[in-house]
N, CA, C and O atoms as a GROMACS GRO file, in nm:
protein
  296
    1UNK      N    1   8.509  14.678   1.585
    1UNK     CA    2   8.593  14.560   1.584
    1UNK      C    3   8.723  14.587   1.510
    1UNK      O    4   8.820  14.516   1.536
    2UNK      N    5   8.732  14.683   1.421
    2UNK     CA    6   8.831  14.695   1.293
    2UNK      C    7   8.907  14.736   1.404
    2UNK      O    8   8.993  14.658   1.444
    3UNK      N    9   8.885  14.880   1.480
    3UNK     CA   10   8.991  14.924   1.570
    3UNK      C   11   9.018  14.816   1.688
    3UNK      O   12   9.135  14.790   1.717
    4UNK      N   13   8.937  14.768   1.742
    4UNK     CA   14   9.026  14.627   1.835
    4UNK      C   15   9.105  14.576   1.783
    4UNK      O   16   9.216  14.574   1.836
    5UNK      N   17   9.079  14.498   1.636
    5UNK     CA   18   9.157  14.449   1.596
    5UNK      C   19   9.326  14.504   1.562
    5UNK      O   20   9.422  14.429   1.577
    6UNK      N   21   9.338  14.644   1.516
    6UNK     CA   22   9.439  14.732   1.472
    6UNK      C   23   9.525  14.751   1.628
    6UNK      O   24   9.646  14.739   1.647
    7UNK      N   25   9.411  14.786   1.735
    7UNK     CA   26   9.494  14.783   1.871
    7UNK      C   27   9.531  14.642   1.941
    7UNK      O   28   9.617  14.658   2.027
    8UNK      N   29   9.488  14.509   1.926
    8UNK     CA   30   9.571  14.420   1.918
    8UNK      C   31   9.689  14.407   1.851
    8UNK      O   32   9.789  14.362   1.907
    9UNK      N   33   9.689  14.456   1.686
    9UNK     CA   34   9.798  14.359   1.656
    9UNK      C   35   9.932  14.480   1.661
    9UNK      O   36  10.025  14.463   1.583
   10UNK      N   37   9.935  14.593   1.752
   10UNK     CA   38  10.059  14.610   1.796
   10UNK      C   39  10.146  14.583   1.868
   10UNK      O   40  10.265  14.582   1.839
   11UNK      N   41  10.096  14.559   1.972
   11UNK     CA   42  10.140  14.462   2.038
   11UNK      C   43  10.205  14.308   1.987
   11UNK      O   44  10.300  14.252   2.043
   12UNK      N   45  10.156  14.274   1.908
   12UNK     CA   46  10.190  14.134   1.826
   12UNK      C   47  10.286  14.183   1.739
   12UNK      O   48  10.358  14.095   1.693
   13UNK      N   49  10.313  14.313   1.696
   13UNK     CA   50  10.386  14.354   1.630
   13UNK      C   51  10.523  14.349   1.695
   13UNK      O   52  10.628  14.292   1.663
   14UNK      N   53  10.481  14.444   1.816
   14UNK     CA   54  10.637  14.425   1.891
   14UNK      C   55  10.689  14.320   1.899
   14UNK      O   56  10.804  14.302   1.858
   15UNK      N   57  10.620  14.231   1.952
   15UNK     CA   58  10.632  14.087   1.969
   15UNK      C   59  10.762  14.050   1.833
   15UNK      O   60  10.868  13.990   1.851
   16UNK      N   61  10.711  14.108   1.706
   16UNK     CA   62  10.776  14.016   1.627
   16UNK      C   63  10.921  14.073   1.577
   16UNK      O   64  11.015  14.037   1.506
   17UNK      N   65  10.874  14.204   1.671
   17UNK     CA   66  11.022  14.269   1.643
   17UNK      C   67  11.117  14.189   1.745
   17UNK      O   68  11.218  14.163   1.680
   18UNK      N   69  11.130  14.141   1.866
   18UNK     CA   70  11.203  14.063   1.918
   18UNK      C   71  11.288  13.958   1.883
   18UNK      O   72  11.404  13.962   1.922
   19UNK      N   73  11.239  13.844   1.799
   19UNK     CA   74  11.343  13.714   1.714
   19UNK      C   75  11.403  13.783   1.628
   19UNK      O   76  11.498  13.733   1.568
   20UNK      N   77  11.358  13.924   1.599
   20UNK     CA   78  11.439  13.994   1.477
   20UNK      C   79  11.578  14.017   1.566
   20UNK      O   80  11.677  13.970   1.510
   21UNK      N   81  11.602  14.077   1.688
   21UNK     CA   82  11.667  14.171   1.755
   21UNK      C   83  11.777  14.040   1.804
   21UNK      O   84  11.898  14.032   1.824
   22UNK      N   85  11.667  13.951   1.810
   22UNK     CA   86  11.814  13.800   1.892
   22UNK      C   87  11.854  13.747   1.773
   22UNK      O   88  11.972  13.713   1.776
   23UNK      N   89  11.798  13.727   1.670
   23UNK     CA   90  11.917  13.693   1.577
   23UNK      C   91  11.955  13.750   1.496
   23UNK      O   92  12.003  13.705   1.392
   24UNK      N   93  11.948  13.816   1.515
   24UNK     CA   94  12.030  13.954   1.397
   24UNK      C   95  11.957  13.966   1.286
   24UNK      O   96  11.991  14.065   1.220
   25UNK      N   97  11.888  13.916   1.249
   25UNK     CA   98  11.814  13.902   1.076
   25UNK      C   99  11.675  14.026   1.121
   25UNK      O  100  11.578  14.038   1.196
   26UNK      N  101  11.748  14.093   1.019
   26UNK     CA  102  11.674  14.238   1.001
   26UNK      C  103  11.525  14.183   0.980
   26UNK      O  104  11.499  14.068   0.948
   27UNK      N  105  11.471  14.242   0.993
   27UNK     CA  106  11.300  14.239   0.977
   27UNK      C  107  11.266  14.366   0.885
   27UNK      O  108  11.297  14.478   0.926
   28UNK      N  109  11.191  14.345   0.737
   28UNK     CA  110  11.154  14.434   0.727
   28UNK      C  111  11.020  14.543   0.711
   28UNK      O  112  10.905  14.531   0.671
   29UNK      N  113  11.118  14.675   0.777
   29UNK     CA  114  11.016  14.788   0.814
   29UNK      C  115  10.894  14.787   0.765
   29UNK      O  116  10.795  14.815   0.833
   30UNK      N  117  10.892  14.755   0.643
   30UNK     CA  118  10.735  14.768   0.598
   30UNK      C  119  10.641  14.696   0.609
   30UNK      O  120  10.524  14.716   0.578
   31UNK      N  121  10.716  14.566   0.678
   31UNK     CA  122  10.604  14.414   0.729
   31UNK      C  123  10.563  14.501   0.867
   31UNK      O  124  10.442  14.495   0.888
   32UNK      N  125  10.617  14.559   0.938
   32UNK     CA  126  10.587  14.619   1.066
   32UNK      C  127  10.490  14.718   1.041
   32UNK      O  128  10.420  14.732   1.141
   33UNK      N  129  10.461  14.784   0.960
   33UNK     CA  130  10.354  14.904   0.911
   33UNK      C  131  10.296  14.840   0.893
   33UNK      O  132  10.213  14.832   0.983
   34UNK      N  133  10.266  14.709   0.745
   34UNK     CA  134  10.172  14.668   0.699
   34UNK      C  135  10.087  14.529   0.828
   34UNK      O  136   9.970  14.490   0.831
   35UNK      N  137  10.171  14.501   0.890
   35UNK     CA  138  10.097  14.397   0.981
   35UNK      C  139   9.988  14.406   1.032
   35UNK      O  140   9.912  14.310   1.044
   36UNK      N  141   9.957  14.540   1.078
   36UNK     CA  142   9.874  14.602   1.194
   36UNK      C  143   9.802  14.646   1.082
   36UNK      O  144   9.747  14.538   1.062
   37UNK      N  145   9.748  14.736   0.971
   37UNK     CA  146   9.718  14.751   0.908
   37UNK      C  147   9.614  14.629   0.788
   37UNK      O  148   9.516  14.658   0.719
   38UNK      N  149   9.684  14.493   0.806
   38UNK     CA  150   9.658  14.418   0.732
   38UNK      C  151   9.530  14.324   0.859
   38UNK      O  152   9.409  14.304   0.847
   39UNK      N  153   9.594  14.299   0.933
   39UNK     CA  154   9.535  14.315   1.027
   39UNK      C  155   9.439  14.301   1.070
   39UNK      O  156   9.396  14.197   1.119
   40UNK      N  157   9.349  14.472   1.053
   40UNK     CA  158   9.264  14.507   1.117
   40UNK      C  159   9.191  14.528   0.951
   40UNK      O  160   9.087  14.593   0.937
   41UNK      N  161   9.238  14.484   0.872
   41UNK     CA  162   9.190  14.478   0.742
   41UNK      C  163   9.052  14.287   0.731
   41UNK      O  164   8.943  14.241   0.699
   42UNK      N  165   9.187  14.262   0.787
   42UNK     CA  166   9.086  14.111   0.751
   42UNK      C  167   9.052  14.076   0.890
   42UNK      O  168   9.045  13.958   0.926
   43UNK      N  169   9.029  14.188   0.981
   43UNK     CA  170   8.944  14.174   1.112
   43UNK      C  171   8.827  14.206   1.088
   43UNK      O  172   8.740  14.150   1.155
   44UNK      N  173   8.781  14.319   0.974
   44UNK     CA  174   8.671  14.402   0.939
   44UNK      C  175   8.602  14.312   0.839
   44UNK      O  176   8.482  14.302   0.864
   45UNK      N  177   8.643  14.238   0.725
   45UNK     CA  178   8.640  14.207   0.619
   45UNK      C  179   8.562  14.003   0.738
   45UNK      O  180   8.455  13.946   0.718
   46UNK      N  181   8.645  13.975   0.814
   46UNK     CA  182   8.584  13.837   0.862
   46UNK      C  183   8.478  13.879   0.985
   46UNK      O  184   8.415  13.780   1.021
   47UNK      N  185   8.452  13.970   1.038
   47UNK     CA  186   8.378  14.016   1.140
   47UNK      C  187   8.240  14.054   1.029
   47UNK      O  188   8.123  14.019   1.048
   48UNK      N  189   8.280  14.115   0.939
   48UNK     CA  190   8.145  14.175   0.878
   48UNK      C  191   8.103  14.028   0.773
   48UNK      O  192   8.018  14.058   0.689
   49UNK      N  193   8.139  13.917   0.768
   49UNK     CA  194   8.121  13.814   0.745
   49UNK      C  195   8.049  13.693   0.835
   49UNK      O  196   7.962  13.611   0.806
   50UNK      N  197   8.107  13.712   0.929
   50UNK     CA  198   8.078  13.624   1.074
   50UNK      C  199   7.947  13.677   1.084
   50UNK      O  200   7.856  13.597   1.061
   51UNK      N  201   7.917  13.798   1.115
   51UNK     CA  202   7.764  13.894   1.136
   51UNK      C  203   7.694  13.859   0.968
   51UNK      O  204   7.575  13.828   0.958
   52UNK      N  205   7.751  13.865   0.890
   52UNK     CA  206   7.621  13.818   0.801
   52UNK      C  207   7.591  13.694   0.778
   52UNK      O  208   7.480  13.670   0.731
   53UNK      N  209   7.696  13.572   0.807
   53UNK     CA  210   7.634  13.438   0.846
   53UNK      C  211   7.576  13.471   0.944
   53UNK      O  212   7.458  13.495   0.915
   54UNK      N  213   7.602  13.489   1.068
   54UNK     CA  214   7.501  13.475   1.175
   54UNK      C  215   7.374  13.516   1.181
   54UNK      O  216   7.310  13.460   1.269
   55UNK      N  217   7.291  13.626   1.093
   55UNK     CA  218   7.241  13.704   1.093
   55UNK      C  219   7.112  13.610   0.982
   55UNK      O  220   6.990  13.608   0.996
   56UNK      N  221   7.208  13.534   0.863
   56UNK     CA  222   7.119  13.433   0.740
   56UNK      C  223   7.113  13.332   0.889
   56UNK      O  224   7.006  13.278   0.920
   57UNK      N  225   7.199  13.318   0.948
   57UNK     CA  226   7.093  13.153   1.046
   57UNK      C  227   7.032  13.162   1.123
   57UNK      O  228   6.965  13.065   1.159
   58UNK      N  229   7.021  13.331   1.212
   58UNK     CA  230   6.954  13.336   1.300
   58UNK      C  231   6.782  13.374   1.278
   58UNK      O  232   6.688  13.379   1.357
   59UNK      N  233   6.797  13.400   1.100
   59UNK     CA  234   6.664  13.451   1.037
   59UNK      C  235   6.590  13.303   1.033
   59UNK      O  236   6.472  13.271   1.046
   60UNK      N  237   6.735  13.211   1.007
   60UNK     CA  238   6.611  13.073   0.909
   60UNK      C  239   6.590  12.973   1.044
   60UNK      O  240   6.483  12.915   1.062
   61UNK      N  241   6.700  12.959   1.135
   61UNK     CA  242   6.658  12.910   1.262
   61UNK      C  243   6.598  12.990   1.359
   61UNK      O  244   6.549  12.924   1.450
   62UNK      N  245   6.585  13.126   1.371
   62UNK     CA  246   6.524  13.191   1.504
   62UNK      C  247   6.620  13.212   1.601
   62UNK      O  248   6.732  13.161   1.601
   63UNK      N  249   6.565  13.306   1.700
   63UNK     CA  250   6.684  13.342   1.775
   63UNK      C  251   6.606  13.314   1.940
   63UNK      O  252   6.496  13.268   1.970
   64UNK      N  253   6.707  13.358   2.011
   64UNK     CA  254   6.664  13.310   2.143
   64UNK      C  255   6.603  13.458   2.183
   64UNK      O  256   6.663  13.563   2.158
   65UNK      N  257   6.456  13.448   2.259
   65UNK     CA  258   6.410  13.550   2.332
   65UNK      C  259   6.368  13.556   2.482
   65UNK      O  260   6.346  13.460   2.554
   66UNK      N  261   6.362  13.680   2.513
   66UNK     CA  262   6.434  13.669   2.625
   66UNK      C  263   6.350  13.818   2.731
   66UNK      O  264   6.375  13.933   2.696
   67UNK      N  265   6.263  13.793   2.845
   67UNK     CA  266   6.233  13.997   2.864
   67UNK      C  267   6.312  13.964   3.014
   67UNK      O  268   6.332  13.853   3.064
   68UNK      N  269   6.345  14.086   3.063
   68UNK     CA  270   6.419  14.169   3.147
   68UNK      C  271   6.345  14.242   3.230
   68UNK      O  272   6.308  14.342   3.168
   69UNK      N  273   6.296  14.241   3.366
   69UNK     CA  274   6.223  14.255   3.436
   69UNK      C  275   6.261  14.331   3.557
   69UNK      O  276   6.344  14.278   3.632
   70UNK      N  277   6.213  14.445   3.586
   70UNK     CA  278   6.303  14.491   3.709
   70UNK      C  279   6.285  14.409   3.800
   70UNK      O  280   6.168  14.372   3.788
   71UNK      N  281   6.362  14.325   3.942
   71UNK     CA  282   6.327  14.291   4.092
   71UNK      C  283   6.321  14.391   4.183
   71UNK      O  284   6.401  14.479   4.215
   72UNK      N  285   6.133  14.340   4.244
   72UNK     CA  286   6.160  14.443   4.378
   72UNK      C  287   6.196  14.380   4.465
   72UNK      O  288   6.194  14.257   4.476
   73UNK      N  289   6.238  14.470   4.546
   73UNK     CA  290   6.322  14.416   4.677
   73UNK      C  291   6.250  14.454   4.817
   73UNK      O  292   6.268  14.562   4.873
   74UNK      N  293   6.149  14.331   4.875
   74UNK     CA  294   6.082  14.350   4.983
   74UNK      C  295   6.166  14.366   5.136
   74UNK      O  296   6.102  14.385   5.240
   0.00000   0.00000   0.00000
């Protein structure tokens, strides 16, 4: 997830280089390094959060089960 997240936000990056470029107001370089970086920082940090709530409710409520069966085909 950390790297999805890091390969999303370049794209969002470029993105923010654009309002820089139409109005003249410099953007700076190091918000552009640190964005993507920061990023995929609190992509890792709320993902590995999200999975350990989910993980305390799916223990105290149960989870859904489920079997998988090959079909034959007459």
């Amino acid at each position: 997830m950390t790297v999805l997240y890091l390969v999303i936000s370049i794209p969002m990056m470029l993105f923010a280089i654009v309002p820089s470029l139409l109005t003249h107001q410099p953007i700076p370089w190091g918000m552009l390094w640190w964005m993507p970086l920061m990023y995929a920082v609190f992509g890792f940090i709320f993902t590995f959060l999200g999975a350990w709530v989910y993980n305390g409710v799916a223990r105290w409520v149960g989870g859904i089960e489920f079997t998988i069966a090959e079909r034959r085909e007459e």
